[in-house]
Legacy VTK file of the C-alpha trace (Angstrom):
# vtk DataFile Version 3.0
C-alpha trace
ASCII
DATASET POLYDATA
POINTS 73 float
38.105 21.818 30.586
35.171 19.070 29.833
37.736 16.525 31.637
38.315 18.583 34.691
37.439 16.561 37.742
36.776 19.783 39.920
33.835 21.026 37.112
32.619 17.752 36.505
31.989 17.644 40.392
31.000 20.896 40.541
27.646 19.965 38.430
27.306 16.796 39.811
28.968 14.344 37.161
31.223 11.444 38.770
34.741 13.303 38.331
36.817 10.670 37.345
34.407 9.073 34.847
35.223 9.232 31.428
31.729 8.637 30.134
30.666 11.893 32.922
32.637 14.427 30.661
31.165 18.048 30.052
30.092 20.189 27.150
32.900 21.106 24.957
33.165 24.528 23.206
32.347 23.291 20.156
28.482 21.856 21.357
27.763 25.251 22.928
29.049 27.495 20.253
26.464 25.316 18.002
24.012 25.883 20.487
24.313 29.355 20.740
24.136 30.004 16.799
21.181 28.136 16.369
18.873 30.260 18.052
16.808 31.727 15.394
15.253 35.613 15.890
12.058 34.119 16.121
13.069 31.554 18.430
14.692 34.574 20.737
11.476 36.344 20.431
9.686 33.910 22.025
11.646 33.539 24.801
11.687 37.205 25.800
7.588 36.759 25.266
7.703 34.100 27.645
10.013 36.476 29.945
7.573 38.896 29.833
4.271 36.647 30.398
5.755 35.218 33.398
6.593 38.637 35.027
3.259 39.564 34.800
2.127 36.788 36.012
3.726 37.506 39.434
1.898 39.856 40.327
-2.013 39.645 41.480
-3.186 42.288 39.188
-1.398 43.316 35.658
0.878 46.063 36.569
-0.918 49.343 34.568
2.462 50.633 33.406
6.580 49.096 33.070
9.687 51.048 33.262
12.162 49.471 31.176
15.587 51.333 32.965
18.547 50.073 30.431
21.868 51.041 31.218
24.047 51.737 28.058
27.127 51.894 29.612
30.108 49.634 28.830
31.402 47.206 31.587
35.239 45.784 30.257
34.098 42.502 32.416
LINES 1 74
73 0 1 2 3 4 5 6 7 8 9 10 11 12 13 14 15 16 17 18 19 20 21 22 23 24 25 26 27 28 29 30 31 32 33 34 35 36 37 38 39 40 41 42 43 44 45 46 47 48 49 50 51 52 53 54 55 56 57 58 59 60 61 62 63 64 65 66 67 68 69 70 71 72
């Protein structure tokens, strides 16, 4: 799939470009198993921050609504 002409295009690499090729499987599996708790932490911090930010004044209170229920997609 990193060869395919019709992804490459679709994110902008020259298609038939050898050099243009995509991510493999491999580079994001590495990429997603290097993310450390601390590192995931932050990010949801940062999340968080920049919701708050949005608004003009610091909403007073935030309803977290999760959904538990299982989705087979």
């Amino acid at each position: 799939m990193r060869r395919d002409p019709l992804f490459k295009l679709g994110v902008g690499h020259k298609p038939l470009e050898p050099d243009a090729d995509l991510a493999s499987a491999p580079t994001f599996s590495r990429l997603e198993h290097a993310a450390t708790t601390k590192d995931v932490y932050c990010i949801a911090r940062a999340f968080v921050d920049q919701f708050i930010a949005s608004y003009a004044a610091p909403p007073k209170v935030i309803d977290l609504d999760m959904d538990h229920s299982e989705d087979a997609t």
